[in-house]
C-alpha positions as CSV (number, residue, x, y, z in Angstrom):
1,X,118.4,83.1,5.3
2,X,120.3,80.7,3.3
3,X,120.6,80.9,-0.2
4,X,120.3,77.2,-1.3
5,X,120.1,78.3,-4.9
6,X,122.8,77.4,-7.1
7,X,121.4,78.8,-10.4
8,X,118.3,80.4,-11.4
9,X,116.6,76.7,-11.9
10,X,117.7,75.1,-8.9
11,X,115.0,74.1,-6.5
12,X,114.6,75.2,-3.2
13,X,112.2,74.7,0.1
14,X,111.7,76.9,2.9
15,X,112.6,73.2,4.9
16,X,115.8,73.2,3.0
17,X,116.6,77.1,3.7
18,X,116.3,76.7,7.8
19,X,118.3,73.3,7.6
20,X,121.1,75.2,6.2
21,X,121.1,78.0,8.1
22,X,121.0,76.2,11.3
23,X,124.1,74.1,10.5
24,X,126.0,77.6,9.8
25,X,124.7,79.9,12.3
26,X,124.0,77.4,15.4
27,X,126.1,74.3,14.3
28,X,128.8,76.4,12.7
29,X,129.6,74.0,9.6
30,X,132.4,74.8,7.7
31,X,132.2,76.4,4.0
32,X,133.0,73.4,2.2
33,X,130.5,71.4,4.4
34,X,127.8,73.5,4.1
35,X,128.5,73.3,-0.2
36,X,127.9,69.9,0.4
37,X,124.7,69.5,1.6
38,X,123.3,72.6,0.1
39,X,124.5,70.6,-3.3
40,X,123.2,66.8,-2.2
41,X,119.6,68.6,-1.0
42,X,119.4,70.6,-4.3
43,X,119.5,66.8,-5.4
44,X,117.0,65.4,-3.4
45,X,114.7,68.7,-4.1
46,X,115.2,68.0,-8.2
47,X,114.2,64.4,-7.6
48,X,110.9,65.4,-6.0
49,X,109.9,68.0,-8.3
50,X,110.9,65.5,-11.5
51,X,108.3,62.8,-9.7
52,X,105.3,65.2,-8.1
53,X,106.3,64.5,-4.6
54,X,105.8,66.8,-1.9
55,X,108.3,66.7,0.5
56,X,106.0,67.0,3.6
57,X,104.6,63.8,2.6
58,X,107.4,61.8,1.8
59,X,108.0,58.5,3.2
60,X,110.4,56.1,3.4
61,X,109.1,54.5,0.0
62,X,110.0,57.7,-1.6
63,X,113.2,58.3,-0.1
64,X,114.6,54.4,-1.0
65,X,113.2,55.2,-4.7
66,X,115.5,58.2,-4.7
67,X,118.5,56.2,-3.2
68,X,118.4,54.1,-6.0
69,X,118.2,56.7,-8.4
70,X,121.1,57.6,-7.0
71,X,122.9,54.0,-7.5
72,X,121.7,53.9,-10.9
73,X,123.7,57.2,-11.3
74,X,126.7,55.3,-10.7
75,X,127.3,57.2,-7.3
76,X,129.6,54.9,-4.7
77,X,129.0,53.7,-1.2
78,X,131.0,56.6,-0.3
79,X,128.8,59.3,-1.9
80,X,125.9,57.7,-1.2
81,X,126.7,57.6,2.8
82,X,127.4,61.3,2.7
83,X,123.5,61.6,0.9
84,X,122.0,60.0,3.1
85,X,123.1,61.6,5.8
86,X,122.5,64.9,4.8
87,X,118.9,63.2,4.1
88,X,118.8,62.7,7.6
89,X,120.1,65.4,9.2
90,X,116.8,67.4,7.3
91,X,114.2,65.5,8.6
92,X,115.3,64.7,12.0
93,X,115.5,68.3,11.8
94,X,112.1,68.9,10.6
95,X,110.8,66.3,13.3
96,X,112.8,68.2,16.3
97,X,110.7,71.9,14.4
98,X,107.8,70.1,14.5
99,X,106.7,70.1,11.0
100,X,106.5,66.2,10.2
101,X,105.9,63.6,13.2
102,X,107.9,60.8,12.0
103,X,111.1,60.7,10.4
104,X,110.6,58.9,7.2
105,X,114.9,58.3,6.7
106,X,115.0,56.3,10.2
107,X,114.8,53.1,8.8
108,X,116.9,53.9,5.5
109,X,119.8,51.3,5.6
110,X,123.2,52.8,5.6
111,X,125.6,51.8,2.5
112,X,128.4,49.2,3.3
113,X,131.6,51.5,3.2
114,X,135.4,49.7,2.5
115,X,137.5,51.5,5.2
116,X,140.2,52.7,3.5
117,X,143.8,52.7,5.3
118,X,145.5,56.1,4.9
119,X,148.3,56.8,3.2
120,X,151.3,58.0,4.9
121,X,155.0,58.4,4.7
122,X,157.7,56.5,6.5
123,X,160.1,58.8,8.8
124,X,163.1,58.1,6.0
125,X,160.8,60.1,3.4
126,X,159.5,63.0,5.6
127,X,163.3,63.3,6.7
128,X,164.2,63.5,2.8
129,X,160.9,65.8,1.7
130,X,161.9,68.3,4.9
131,X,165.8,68.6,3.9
132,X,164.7,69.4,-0.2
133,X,163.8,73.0,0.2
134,X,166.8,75.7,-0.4
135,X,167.9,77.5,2.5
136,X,169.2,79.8,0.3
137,X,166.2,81.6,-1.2
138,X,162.8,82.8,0.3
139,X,160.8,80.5,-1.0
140,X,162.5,77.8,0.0
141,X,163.2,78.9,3.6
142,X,159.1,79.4,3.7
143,X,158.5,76.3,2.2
144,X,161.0,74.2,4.9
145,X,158.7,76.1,7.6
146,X,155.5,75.3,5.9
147,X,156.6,71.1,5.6
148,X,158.2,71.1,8.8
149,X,154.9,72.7,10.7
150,X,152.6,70.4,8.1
151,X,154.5,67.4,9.8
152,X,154.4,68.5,13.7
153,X,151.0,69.8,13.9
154,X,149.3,67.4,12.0
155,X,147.4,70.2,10.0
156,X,144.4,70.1,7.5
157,X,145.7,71.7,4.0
158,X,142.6,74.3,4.9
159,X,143.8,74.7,8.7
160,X,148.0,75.3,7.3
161,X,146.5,77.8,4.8
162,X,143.8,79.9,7.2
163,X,146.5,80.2,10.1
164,X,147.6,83.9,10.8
165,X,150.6,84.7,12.4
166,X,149.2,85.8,16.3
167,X,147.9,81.9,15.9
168,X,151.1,81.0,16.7
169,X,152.6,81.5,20.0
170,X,156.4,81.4,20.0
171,X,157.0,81.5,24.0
172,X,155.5,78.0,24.7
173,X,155.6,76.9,21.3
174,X,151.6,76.4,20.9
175,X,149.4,77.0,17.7
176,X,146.1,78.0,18.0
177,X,144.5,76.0,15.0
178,X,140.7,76.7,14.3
179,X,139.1,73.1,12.4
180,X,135.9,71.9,11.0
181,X,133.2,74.0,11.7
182,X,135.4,76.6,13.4
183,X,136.7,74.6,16.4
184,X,139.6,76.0,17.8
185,X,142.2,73.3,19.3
186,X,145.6,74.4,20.9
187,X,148.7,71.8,19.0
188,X,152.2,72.1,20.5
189,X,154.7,72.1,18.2
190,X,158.2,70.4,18.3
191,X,161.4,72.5,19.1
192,X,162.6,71.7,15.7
193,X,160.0,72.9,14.2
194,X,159.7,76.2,17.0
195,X,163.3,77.0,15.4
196,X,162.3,77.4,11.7
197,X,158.9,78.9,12.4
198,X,160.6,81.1,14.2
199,X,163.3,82.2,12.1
200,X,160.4,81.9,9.0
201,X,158.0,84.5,10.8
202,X,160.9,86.9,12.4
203,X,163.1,87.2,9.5
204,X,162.0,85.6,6.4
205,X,158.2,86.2,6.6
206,X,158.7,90.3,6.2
207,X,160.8,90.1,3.1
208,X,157.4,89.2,1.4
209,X,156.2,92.4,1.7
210,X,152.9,90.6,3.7
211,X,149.4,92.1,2.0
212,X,147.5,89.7,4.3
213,X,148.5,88.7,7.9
214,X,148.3,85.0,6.8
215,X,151.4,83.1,8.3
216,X,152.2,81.5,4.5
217,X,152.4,84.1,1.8
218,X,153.3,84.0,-1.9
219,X,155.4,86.3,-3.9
220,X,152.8,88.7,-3.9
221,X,152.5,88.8,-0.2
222,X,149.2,87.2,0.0
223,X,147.9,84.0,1.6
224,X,148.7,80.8,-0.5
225,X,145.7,78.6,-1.9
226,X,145.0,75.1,-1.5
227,X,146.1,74.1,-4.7
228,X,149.6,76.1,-4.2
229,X,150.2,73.7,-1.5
230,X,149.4,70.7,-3.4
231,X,151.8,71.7,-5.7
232,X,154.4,72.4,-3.2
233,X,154.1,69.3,-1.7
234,X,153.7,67.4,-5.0
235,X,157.2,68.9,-6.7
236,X,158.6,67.9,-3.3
237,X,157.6,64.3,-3.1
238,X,158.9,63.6,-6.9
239,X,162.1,65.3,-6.1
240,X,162.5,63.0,-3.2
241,X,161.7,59.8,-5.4
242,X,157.9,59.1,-4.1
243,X,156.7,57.3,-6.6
244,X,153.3,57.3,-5.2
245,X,150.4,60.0,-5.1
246,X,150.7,62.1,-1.9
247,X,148.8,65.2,-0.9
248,X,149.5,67.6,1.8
249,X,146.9,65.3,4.2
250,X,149.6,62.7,4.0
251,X,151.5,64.7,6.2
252,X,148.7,64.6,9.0
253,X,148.2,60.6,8.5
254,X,151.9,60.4,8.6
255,X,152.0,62.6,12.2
256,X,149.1,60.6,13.6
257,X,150.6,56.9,12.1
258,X,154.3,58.3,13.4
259,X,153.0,58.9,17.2
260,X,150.7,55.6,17.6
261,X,153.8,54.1,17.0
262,X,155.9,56.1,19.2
263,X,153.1,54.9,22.0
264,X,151.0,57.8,22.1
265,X,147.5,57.0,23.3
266,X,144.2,57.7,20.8
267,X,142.6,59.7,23.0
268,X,145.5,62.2,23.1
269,X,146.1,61.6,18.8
270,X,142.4,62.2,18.7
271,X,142.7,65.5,20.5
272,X,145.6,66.7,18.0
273,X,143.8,65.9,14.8
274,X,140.8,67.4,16.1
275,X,138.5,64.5,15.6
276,X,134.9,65.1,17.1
277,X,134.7,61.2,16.7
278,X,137.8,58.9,18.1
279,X,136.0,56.2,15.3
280,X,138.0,58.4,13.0
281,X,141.3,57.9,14.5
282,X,140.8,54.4,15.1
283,X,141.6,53.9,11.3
284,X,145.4,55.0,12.4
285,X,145.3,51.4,14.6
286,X,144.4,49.3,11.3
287,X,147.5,50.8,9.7
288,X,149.2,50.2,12.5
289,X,147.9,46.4,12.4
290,X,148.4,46.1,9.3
291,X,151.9,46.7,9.5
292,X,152.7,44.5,12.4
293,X,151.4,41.7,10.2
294,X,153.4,41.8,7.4
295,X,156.2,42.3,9.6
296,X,155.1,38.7,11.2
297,X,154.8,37.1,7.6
298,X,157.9,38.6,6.6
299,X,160.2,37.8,9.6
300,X,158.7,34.8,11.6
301,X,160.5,31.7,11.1
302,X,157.4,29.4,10.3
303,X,155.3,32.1,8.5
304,X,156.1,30.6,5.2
305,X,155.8,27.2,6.7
């Protein structure tokens, strides 16, 4: 059973407890995925208890009286989506158990979210970020591998840092890349790229005495964290004169952004990100539109007419 307890005076429901341990053991959600809705039902569990409602008798009354709760707490459109739907993955749950009839969250109207474009780089920065690393010392060698295979494989930060080194298949230049809620997707990788993996797992790789059988290690031979990466790829972008804020996921919306525009197709980019929705890859076509029209108000003779 699933703990759903995050201290000794967090609420809990035997509802709650099969909820979560469906989405782990039969729908395989992710760690962090699972923290989130254990945390936003603790929420919804603290709510009821504060007002003496019963959550087998909860309607849809209830539920919009929590929702604004919520808004009063300052929580965003953003936020308040990802509530509401863990809201209603529990009781179309409970419905499909056959513990309530109806589910009260059916009607609940979703929050109005701003679609926000990625960021990404242009080619002229990843080419500067990729040749910053010293060739000269381990760390740097690992690092080049570790940007260049952010870059061609269009990895998570979670995905780069949980890959192990029989993921990677140097023959036909394939990585076996295991995503959100453990799906495994196959990503080729570019024969640039093949060359420094290669020379990064063969020769430099060993020299850090490996502890784990993660592909990335740190000094100590172990696998590096998420917030080692950030760094990495923060010192990067400011010694390459990136003003902005970047993150190692604006390598992935720079790979998917780079290959729309080289005239891949969205189906295929969708495939490579490992998207279980191609809505989510259809944000990479806004950039893209966005783009083309600045470069019609910048270029065309009448646009400043």
């Amino acid at each position: 059973m699933v703990n759903t307890r995050q201290s000794s005076v967090s609420p809990s429901h035997p509802w709650v407890d099969r909820f979560l341990e469906f989405l782990l053991i039969e729908k395989g959600l992710s760690e962090n995925s699972l923290a989130g809705y254990t945390a936003d039902l603790i929420a919804l569990l603290s709510f009821l208890e504060r007002k003496s409602f019963e959550l087998k008798d909860i309607t849809q009354r209830e539920l919009s009286l929590y929702l604004i709760f919520l808004r009063s707490r300052g929580l965003q459109s953003r936020s308040m989506a990802r509530h509401l739907a863990a809201i209603r993955g529990l009781f179309g749950f409970a419905v499909e158990e056959g513990w309530i009839r109806e589910d009260p969250s059916a009607l609940l109207e979703n929050p109005k979210l701003s679609r926000k474009l990625p960021e990404f780089l242009t080619r002229e920065e990843i080419s500067r970020m990729l040749a910053l690393p010293d060739p000269e010392t381990l760390l740097g060698l690992r690092d080049r591998a570790m940007l260049e295979l952010l870059y061609a494989a269009g990895l998570r930060v979670s995905e780069l840092i949980d890959l192990r080194v029989l993921d990677y298949d140097a023959q036909v230049g394939l990585l076996k890349v295991f995503g959100k809620g453990a799906k495994e997707r196959l990503v080729p990788v570019h024969y640039t790229a093949q060359e420094v993996l290669n020379m990064y797992v063969q020769d430099v790789r060993p020299r850090f005495r490996p502890a784990e059988d993660f592909m990335f290690l740190n000094r100590s031979g172990k696998g590096l964290t998420r917030q080692g990466v950030w760094k990495l790829i923060k010192k990067y972008a400011q010694q390459a004169g990136i003003k902005r804020s970047i993150s190692p996921h604006t390598f992935r919306h720079s790979f998917a952004t780079h290959l729309l525009e080289g005239g891949a197709d969205l189906r295929t980019v969708q495939l490579l990100l490992g998207h279980a929705d191609i809505s989510a890859t259809e944000i990479y076509t806004h950039v893209q539109s966005e783009r083309l029209m600045a470069l019609h108000r910048e270029f065309h003779p009448r646009s400043g007419l």
